[in-house]
C-alpha positions as CSV (number, residue, x, y, z in Angstrom):
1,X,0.0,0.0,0.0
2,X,1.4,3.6,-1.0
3,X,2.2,5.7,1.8
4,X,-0.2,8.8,1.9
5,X,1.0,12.0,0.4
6,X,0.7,15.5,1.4
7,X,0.6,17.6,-1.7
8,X,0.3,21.0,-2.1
9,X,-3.2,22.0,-1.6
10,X,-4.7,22.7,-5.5
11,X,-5.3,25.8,-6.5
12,X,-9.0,27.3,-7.8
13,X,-10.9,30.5,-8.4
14,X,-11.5,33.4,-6.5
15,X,-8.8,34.4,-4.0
16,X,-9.2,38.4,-3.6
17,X,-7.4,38.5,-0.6
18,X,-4.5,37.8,-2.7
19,X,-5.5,39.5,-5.7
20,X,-5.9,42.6,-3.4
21,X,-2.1,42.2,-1.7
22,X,-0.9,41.7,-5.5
23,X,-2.7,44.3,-7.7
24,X,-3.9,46.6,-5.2
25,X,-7.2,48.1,-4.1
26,X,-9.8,46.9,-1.8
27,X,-12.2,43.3,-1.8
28,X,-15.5,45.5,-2.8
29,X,-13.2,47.1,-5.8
30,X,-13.1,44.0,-7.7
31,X,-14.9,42.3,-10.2
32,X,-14.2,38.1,-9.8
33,X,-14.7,36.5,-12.8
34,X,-12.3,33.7,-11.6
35,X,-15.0,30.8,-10.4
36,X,-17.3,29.8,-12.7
37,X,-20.2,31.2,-10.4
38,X,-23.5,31.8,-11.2
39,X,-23.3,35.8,-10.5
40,X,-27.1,35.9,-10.6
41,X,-28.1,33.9,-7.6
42,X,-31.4,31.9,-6.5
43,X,-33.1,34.5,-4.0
44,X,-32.9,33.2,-0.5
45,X,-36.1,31.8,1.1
46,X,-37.4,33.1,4.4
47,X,-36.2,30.3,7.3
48,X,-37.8,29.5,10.4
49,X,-36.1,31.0,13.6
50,X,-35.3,27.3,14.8
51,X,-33.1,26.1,11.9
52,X,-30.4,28.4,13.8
53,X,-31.3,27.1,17.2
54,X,-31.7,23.4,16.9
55,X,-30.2,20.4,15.2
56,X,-30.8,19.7,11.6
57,X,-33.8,17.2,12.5
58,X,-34.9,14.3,9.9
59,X,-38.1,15.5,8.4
60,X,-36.0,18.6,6.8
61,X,-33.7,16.0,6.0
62,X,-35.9,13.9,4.5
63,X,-37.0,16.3,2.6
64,X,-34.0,17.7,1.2
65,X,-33.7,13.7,0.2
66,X,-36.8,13.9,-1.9
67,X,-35.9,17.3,-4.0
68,X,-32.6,16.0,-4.7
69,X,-34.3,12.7,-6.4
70,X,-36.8,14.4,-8.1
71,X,-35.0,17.3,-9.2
72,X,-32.2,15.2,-10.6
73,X,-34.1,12.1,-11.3
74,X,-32.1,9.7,-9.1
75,X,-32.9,6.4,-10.5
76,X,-34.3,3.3,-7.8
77,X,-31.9,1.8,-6.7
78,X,-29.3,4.2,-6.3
79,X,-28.4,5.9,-2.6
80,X,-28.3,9.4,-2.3
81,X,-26.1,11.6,0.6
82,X,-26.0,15.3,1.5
83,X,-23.0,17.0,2.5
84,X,-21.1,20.1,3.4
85,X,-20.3,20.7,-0.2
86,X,-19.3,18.9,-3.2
87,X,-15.2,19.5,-2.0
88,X,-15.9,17.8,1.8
89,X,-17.2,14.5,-0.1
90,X,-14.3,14.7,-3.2
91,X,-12.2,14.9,-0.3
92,X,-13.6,11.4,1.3
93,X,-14.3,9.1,-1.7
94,X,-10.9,8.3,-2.0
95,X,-10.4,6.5,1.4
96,X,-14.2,4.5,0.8
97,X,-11.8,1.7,-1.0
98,X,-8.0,0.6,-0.5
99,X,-5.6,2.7,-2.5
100,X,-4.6,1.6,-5.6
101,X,-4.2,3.6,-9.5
102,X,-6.9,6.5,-10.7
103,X,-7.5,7.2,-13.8
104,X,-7.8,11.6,-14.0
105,X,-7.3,12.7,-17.7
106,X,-6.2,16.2,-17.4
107,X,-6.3,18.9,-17.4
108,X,-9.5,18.9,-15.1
109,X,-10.4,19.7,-11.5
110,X,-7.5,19.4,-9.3
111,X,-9.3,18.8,-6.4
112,X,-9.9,15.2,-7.4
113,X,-6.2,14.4,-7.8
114,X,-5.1,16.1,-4.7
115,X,-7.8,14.4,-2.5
116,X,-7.0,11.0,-4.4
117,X,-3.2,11.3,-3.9
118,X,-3.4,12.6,0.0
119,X,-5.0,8.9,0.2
120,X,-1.9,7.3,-1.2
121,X,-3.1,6.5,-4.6
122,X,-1.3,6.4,-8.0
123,X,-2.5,9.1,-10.7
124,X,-2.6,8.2,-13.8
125,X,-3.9,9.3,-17.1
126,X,-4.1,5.9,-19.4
127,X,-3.9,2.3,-18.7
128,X,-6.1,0.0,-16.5
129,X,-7.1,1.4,-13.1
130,X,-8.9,0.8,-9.6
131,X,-10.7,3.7,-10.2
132,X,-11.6,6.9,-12.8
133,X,-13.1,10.1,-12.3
134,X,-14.7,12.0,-14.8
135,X,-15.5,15.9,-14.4
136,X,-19.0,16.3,-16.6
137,X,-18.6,18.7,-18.3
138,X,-15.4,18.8,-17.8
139,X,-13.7,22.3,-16.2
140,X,-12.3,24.0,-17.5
141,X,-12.6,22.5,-21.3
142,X,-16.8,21.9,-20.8
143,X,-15.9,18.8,-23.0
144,X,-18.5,15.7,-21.9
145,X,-17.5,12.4,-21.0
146,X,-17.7,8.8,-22.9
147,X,-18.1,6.1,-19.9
148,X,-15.9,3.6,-19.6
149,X,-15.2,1.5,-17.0
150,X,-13.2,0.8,-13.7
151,X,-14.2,-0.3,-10.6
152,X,-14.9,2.7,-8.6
153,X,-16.4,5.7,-10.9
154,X,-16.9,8.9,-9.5
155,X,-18.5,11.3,-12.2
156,X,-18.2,14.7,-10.7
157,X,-21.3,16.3,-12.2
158,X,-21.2,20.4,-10.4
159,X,-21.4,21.7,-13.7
160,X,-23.8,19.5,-15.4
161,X,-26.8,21.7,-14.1
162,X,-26.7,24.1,-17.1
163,X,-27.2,21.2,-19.4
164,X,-29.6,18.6,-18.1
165,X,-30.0,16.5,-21.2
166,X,-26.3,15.5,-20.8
167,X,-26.3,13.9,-17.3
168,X,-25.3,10.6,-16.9
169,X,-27.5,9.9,-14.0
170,X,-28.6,7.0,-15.1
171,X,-25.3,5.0,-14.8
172,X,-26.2,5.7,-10.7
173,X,-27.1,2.2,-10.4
174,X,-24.6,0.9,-11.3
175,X,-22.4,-0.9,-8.5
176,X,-18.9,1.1,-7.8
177,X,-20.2,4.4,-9.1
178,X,-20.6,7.9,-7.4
179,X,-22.0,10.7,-9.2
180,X,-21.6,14.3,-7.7
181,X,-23.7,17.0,-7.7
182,X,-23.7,21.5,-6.2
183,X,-25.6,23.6,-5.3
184,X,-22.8,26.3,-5.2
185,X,-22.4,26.8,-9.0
186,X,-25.6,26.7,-10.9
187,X,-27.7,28.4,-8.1
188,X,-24.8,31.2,-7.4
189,X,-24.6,29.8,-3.3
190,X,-20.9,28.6,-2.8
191,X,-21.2,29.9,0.6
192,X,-24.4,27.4,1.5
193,X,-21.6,24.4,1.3
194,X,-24.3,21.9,-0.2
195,X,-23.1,19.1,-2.2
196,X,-24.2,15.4,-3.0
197,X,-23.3,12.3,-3.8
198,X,-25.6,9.4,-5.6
199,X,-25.4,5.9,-6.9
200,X,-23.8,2.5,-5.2
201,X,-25.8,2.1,-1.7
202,X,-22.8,0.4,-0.2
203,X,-20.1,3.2,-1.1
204,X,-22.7,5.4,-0.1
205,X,-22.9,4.3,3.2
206,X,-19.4,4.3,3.6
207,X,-19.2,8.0,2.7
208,X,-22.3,9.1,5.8
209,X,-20.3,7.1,8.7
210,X,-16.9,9.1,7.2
211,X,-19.4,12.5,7.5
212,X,-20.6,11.8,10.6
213,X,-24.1,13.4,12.0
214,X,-25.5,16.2,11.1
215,X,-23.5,17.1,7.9
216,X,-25.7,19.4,6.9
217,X,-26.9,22.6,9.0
218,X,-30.8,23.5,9.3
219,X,-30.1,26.2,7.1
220,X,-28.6,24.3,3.9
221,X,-31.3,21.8,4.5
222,X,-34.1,24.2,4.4
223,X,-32.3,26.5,1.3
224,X,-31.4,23.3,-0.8
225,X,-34.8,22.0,-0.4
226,X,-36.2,25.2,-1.8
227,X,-33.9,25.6,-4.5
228,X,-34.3,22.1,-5.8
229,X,-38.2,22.3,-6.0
230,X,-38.0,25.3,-8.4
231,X,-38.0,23.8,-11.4
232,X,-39.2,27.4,-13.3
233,X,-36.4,28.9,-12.0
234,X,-33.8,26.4,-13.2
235,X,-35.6,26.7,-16.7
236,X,-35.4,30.4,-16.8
237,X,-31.8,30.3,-15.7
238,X,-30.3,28.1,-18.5
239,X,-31.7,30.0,-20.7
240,X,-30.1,33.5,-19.0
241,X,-26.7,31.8,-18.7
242,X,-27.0,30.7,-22.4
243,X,-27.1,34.4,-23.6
244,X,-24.6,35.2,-21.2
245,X,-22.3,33.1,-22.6
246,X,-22.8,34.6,-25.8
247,X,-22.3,37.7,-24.8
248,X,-19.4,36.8,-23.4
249,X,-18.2,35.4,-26.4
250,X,-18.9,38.2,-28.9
251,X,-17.1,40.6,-26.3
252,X,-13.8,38.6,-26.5
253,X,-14.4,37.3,-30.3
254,X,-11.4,40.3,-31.3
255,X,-9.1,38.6,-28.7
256,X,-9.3,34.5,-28.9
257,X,-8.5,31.8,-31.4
258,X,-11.2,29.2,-29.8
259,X,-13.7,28.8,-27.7
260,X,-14.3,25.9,-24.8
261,X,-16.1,25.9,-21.8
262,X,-19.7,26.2,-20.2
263,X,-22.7,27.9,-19.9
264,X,-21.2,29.0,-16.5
265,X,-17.8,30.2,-17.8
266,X,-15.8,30.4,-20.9
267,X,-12.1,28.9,-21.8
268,X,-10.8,31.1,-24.6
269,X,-7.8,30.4,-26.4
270,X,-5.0,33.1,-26.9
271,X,-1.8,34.0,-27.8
272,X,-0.7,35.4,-24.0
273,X,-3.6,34.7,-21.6
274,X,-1.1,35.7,-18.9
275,X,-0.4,39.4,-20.6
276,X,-4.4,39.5,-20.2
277,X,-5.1,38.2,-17.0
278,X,-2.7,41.0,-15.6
279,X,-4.4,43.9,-17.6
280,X,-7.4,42.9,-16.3
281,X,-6.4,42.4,-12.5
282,X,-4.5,45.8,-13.1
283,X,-7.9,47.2,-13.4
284,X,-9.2,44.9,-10.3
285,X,-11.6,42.1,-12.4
286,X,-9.9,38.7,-11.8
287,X,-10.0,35.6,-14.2
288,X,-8.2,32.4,-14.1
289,X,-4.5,31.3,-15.8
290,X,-3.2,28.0,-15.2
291,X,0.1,26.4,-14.8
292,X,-0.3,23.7,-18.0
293,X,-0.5,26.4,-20.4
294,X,0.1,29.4,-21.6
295,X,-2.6,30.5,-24.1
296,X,-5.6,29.8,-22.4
297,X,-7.6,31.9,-19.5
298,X,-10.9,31.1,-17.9
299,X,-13.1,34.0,-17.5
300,X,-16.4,33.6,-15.9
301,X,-19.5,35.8,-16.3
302,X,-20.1,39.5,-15.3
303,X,-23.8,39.9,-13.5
304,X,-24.8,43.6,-13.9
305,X,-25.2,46.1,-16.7
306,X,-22.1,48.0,-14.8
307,X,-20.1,44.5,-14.2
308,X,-20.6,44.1,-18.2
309,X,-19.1,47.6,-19.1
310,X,-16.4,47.1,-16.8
311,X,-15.2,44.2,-18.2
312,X,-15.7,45.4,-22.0
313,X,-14.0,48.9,-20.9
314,X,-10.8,47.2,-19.7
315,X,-11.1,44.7,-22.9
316,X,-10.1,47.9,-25.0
């Protein structure tokens, strides 16, 4: 058995703090266009007074349970488990089975390869393997996977919300596999930390006695459950990030070769990304560079009329 590592903890979006010791200015001067965030959130509900005072009981629970399956049409069969975000169970699958090699094609969400290593597995990108994970679509390249298979199969699905048709829910039945699911990027509340896992009942179990009880606070359990049963909001929504996304591209259509990406945020291709990621954190917006290349930056979308002009006033 490989010895667990202790990698350096992966890098992601957002980050002012730094962006403010680096480039100046203060947190409520900038723009972050760094995460892939929804920057049109759902609109809280009212919660009770007790949700703060007592502990998460069952029927909310419960409840939460049943929006999650019908909202995301969890096959029979398959488990289902609520947690404090999609990043506290990424973190734990790894240690539900004995170490062994992971299939991650890259580049992708580093999380998984980070939490997978700390474990004391092997990465690897080809070849057989113990188990695969799949980020669908895939970020930052939005590209979709083709199943294949491996013993343990965790298909990371946080920003599959924007295109419904392309889920592969329906593989949740099938013994060994894991399919993850956010509420933080879709509905805009990173902050809530609500995430889920579905499919295999035994891994499932495994994951809820390595999360303990109460995983979930009253207040996630209250929100999620509202956000999940508003199916006209989520229609509305695709259909707001979709012109978005357009927007977004005609704005930077005089600056990139190509185009990959989401709904949620856009890849674009370019000769020096890193030349444009400073202009633009010179004039306090932030986007995202990464260390495997050079000519591509990750730029997410702006929410208001004024966010909009900003970002096509620094494009000049």
């Amino acid at each position: 058995m490989n010895a667990p590592q202790h990698p350096e903890p992966p890098k992601h979006g957002g980050g002012i703090d730094a962006a403010v010791s680096r480039w100046g200015g203060e947190r409520q001067d900038w723009l972050d266009l760094s995460t892939g965030i929804n920057p049109l959130p759902y609109r809280l509900p009212q919660l009770p007074g007790e949700v703060w005072t007592e502990l998460p009981d069952q029927v909310a629970a419960d409840d939460l349970d049943h929006a999650a399956r019908r909202f995301w049409e969890v096959p029979d069969g398959a488990s289902i488990i609520a947690a404090p975000g999609s990043s506290a169970l990424i973190a734990r699958i790894p240690g539900v089975t004995p170490p062994g090699r992971v299939r991650i094609n890259e580049p992708t969400y580093n999380e998984h390869r980070s939490s997978f290593t700390t474990h004391g597995w092997e990465v690897i990108e080809d070849g057989p393997a113990e188990a695969q994970v799949a980020v669908h679509p895939n970020n930052p390249t939005g590209a979709y996977w083709e199943p294949t298979a491996a013993p343990l199969t965790v298909i990371d699905e946080t920003f599959c919300d924007v295109t419904p048709e392309a889920t592969l829910m329906g593989r949740a039945t099938r013994p060994g596999t894991l399919i993850l699911k956010s509420i933080g990027k879709f509905w805009g509340l990173p902050g809530l930390r609500l995430g889920f896992a579905m499919g295999d009942p035994d891994l499932i179990a495994d994951l809820a006695k390595l999360l303990g009880p109460w995983p979930v606070s009253g207040p996630a359990l209250h929100v999620g459950a509202a956000v999940l049963s508003d199916f006209p909001w989520a229609v509305k929504t695709r259909k707001l990030l979709a012109a978005s996304a357009e927007q977004l591209d005609a704005l930077m259509e005089p600056h990139t070769a190509s185009v990959l990406g989401t709904a949620l945020f856009r890849l674009y291709e370019i000769e020096d990304a890193m030349e444009l990621h400073e202009r633009l954190a010179r004039r306090h917006i932030l986007t995202r560079v990464f260390p495997w290349s050079t000519n591509y930056i990750r730029i997410g979308l702006p929410g208001s009329k004024s966010d909009w002009r900003r970002l096509e006033e620094a494009l000049v």
